[in-house]
C-alpha positions in Angstrom: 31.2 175.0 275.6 27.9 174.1 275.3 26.1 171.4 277.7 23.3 169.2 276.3 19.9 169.0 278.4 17.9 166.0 277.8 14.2 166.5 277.2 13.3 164.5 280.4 14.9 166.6 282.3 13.8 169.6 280.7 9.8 168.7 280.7 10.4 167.8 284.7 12.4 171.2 285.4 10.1 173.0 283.7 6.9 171.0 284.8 8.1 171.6 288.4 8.9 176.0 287.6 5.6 175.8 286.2 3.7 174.1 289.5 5.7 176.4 291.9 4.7 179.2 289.5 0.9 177.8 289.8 0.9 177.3 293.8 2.3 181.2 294.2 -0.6 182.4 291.9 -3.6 180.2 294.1 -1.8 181.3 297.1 -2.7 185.0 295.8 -6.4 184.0 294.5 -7.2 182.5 298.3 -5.5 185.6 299.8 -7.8 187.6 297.5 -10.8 185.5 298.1 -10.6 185.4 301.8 -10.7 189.2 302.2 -13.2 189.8 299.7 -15.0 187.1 302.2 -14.4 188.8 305.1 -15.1 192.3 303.5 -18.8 190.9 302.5 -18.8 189.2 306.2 -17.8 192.6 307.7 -20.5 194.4 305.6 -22.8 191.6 306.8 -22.5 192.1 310.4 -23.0 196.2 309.9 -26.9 195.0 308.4 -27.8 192.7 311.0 -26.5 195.3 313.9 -28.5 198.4 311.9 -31.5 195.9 311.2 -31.8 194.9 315.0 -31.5 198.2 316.1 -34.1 199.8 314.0 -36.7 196.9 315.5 -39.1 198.0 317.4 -39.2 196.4 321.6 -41.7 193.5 321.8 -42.6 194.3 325.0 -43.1 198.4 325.7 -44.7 197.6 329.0 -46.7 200.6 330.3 -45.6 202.9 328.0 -48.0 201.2 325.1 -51.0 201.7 327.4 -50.5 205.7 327.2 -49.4 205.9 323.8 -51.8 203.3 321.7 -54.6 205.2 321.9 -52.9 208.0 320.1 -52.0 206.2 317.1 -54.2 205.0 314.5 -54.9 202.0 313.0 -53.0 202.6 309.8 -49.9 203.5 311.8 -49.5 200.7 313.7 -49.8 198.5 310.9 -47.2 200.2 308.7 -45.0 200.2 312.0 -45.7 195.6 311.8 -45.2 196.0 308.1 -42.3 197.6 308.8 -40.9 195.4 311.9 -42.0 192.3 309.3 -39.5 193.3 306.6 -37.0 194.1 309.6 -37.4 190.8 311.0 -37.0 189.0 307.5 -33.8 191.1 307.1 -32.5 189.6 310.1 -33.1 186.6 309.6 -31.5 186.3 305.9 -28.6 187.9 307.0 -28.2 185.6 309.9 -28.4 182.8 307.5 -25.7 184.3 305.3 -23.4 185.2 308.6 -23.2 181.6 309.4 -22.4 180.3 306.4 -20.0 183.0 305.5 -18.6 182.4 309.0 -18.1 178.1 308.3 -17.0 179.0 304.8 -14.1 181.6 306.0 -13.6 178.6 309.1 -12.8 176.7 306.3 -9.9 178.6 304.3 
């Protein structure tokens, strides 16, 4: 026996299959997209920790008294340009944190 489908019911029974089908595959792409996000956020927090820890102290106290007239003029300012690039680091990777940190808020 052989039942008859009418096409209405056929486009909305197959409409609907196909929009279940559609939300499982974005429910995959977010999962995908949030830990790539929170990989890059991860790898993110790793560069601001190393690039703050390679600073050198503002204030060396008496310590920079003994030791500055041992160093030359050349190496202290390759030590600024150095602290210069470090700071800059910092600062763009702060920047990226935060926004990686609202966009991840947001998913």
């Amino acid at each position: 026996m052989v039942q008859y489908i009418s096409p209405q019911f056929a486009g909305k029974y197959f409409a609907l299959r196909n929009f279940e089908q559609s939300k499982a595959g974005d429910a995959v792409m977010n999962e995908t997209l949030r830990l790539i996000l929170t990989i890059i956020h991860v790898l993110i927090c790793l560069v601001i920790i190393v690039s703050v820890l390679f600073q050198s102290s503002k204030s060396e106290g008496l310590s920079s008294l003994v030791s500055s007239a041992a160093e030359s003029y050349f190496g202290r300012n390759k030590a600024r340009g150095l602290d210069a690039k470090l700071a800059k680091v910092t600062a763009w990777a702060t920047g990226v944190f935060l926004a990686l940190t609202f966009v991840l808020a947001i998913f």
